[in-house]
N, C-alpha and C positions, 0 to 999 in steps of 0.2 A: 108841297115841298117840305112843309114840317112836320109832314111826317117822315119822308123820307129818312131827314135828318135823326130823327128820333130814331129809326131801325136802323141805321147806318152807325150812329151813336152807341145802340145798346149792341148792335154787331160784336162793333169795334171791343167797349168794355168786358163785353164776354169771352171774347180773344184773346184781351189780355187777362183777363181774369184767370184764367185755366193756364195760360204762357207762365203768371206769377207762381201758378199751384205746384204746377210742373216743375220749376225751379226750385222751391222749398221740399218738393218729395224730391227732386234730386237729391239736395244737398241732405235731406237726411238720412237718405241710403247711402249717400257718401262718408257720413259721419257713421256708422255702422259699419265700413268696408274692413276687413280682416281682423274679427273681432275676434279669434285664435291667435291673436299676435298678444293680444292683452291678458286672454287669458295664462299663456304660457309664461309674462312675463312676468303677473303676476304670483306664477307659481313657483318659476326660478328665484325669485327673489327672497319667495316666503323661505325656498328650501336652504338658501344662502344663511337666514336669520337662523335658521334653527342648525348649520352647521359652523355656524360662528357665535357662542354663546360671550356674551360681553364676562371678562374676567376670567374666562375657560383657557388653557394654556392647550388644550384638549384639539387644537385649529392646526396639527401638523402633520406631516407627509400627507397622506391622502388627503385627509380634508383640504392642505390646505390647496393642493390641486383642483379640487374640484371648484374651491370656489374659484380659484383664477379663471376656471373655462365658464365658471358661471357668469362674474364679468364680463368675459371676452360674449358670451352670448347674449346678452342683458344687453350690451351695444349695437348689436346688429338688429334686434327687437326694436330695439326703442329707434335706429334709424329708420327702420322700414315704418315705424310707426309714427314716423316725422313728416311722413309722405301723407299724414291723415289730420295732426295737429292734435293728437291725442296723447291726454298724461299718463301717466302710471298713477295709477290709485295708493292708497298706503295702506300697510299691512298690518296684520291681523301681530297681537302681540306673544311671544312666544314664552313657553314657561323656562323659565333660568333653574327651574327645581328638578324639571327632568331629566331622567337618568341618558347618560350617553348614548346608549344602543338606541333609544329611545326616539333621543334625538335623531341621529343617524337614518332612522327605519323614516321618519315623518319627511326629512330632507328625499328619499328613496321615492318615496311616494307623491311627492309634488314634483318631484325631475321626470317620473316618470308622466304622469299627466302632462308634463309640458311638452314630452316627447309627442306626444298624441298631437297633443294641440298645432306642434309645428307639418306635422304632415298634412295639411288642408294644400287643397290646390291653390297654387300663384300662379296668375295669369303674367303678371308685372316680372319682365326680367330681373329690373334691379332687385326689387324686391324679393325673387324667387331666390338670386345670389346670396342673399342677406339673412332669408330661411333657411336655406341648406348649411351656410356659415354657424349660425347659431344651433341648427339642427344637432351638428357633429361636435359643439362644445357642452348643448346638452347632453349628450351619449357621452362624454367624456366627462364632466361632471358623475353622471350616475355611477359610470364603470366608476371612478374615483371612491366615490361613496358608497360602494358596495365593497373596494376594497376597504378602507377605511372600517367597514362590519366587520371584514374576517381579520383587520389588525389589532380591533379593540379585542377579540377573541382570546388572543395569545398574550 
């Protein structure tokens, strides 16, 4: 009988042993789940910083449109990414010595990455809702800031 109990025992603890493991690779795959949400939000935000230079009066018509849709889509990012309990990291510092167009082209190029980033498949409606929202104010951000290029032009 004691041994019984001994193989019923070690049964048992190896059951739950692998039940425990299971739960922990869950939750880390969970904590991974829509890791293009951070990237893009990440990238929206850089591209915000570089078209809003602190003391720049330079933040009008176009820019200053694009940032509002960068806002409006920073919200719907960071919702969908509420569903995970994940932060926003902080960003990288920008140079305040750069030339305008300069700045412009590097805002151009992180919108456009984030455009990428939001086209990954969402299975999650809400979620999928909150992609597409932010999708279409990053495209509107960029259109922004692309006009913003051909305004600084003239």
């Amino acid at each position: 009988m004691n041994r019984k109990y001994n193989h019923r025992t070690l049964t048992l603890t190896l059951i739950l042993s692998l039940g425990m493991m299971c739960c922990l690779l869950l939750g880390a795959v969970a904590q991974e789940k829509r890791p293009h949400y951070m990237h893009a939000l990440a990238d929206v935000r850089y591209a915000r910083a570089w078209l809003y230079a602190p003391g720049s009066t330079s933040a009008l018509g176009a820019e200053h449109e694009a940032i509002e849709h960068i806002n409006k889509a920073m919200r719907d990012i960071q919702r969908a990414l509420a569903d995970d309990g994940k932060e926003p990291g902080a960003l990288p510092p920008t140079d305040a010595n750069l030339k305008h167009k300069d700045r412009l082209a590097k805002a151009v190029a992180l919108l456009q990455s984030a455009v990428k980033d939001l086209r990954g498949e969402e299975r999650d409606k809400a979620a999928r809702d909150r992609q597409r929202s932010a999708s279409r104010h990053v495209e509107e951000a960029l259109r922004a800031t692309r006009q913003a290029i051909v305004d600084s032009r003239d």
